[in-house]
C-alpha positions as CSV (number, residue, x, y, z in Angstrom):
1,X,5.6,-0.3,1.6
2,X,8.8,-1.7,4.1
3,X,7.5,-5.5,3.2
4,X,7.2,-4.8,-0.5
5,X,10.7,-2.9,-1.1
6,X,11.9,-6.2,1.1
7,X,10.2,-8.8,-1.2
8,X,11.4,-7.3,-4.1
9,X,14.9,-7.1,-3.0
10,X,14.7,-10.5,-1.8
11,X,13.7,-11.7,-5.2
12,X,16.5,-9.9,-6.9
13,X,19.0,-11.1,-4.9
14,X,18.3,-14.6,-5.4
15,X,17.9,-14.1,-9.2
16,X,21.8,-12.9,-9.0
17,X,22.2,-15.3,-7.0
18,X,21.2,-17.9,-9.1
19,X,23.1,-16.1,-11.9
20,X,26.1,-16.8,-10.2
21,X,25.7,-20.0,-9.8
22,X,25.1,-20.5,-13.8
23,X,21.6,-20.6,-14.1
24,X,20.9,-19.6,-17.3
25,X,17.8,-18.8,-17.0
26,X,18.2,-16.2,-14.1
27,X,20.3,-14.2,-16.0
28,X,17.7,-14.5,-19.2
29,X,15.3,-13.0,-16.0
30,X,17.4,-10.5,-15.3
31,X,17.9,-9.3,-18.7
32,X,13.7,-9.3,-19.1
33,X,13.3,-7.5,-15.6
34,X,16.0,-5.0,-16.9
35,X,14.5,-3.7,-19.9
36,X,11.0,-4.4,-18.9
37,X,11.7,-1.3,-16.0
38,X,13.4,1.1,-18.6
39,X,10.9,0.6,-20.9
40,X,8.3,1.2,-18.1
41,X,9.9,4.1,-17.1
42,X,10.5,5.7,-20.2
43,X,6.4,5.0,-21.3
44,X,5.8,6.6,-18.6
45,X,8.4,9.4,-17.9
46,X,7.3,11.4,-14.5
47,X,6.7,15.3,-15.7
48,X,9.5,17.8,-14.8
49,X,9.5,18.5,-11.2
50,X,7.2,15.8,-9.9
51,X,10.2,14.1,-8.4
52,X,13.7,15.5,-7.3
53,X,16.3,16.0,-9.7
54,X,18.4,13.2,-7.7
55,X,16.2,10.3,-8.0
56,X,15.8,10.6,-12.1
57,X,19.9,10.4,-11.4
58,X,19.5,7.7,-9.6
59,X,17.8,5.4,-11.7
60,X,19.6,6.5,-14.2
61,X,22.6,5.3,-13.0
62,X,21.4,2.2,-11.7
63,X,19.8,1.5,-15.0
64,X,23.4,2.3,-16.4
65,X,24.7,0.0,-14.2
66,X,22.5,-3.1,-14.7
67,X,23.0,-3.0,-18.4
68,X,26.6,-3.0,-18.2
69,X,26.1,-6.0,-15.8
70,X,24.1,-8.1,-18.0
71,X,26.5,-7.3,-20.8
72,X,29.1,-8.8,-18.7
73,X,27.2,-11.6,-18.1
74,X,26.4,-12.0,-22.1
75,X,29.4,-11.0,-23.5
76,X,33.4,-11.4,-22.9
77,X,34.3,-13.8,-20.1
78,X,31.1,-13.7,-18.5
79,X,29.5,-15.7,-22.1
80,X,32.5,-17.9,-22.2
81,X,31.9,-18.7,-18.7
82,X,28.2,-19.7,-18.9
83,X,29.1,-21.1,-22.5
84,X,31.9,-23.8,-20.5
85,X,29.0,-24.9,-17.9
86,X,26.9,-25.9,-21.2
């Protein structure tokens, strides 16, 4: 479980990290990756009381987060920073 919570996070990181460094296409994967796990998690909401109250908290707020990320990214300065590199 340790080596696939590392892989994964190893993968994110270098898709931001590849955002950062204008890749257009890393943040088009991070958008995809995004909603593809909020629309996973709401198809398949876990039933009241499976989990603890503090983990649905959790991803909601990390969801929360991530979107307003990848708004920044689109949108505002973050657009008209990608838009210069183009």
């Amino acid at each position: 479980m340790w080596v696939i919570f590392a892989i994964a996070f190893a993968v994110s990181a270098y898709f931001i990290y590849c955002a950062s460094h204008r890749k257009n296409w890393a943040r088009i994967v991070l958008l995809i990756l995004t909603l593809a796990t909020v629309v996973m998690y709401l198809a398949w909401l876990p039933e009241w009381g499976d989990e603890p109250w503090w983990s649905t908290v959790l991803f909601c707020v990390t969801a929360i987060m991530d979107i307003v990320a990848l708004f920044w990214l689109f949108y505002g300065e973050g657009g008209k920073w990608y838009a210069a590199h183009t």
